[in-house]
C-alpha positions in Angstrom: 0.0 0.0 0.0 2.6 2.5 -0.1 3.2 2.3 -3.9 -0.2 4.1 -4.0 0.9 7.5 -2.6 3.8 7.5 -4.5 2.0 6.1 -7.8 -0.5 9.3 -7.2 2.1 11.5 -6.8 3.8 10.5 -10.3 0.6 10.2 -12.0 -0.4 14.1 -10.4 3.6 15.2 -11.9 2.9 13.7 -15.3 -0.7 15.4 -15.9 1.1 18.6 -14.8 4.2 18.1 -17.1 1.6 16.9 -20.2 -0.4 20.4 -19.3 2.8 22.1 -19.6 3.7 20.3 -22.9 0.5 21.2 -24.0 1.0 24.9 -23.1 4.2 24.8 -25.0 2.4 23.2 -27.9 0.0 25.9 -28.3 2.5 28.9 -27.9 4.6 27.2 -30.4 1.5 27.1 -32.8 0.8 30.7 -31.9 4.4 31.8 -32.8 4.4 30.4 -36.0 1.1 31.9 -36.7 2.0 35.1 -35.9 5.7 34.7 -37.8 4.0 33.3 -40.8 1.4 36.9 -40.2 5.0 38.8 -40.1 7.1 37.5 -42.9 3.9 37.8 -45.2 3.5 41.7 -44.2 7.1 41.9 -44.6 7.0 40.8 -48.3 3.8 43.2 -48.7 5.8 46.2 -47.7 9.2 45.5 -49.5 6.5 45.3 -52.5 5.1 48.4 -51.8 8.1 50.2 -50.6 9.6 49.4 -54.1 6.2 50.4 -56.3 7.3 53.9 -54.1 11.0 54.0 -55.2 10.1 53.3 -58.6 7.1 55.7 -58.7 9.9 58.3 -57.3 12.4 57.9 -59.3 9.6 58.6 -61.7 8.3 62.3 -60.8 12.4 62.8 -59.8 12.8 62.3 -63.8 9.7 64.1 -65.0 10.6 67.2 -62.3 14.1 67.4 -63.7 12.8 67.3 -67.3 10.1 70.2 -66.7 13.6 71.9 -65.3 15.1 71.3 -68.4 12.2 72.7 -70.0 11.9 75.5 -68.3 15.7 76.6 -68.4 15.8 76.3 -72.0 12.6 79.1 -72.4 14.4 81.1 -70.1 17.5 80.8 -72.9 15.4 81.2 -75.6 
């Protein structure tokens, strides 16, 4: 009869250690949710960020050719 008390008291540490594992099971899912969430908003600005740098360089070019433009009246 004493193996009972001590067979409870590993059964009580295993449910505890297979809550834990659980725990860790479901923060692990979480955090790979949430990274997958990151990367794809990552990719979603880099795309943006270069449709901005190319839309730029853009009105940079068509600024510097009214410029052009305008210095060339000014000679004429």
């Amino acid at each position: 009869m004493n193996d009972a008390p001590a067979k409870s008291a590993v059964e009580l540490e295993l449910k505890r250690l297979e809550k834990r594992v659980d725990d860790l099971v479901a923060t692990v899912t979480h955090l790979k949710e949430e990274n997958r969430a990151l990367r794809q908003r990552q990719d979603t600005l880099s795309l943006e960020r270069a449709s901005l740098l190319q839309k730029n360089e853009q009105v940079r070019a068509r600024v510097e050719a009214m410029i052009g433009r305008l210095k060339s009246m000014e000679q004429a």
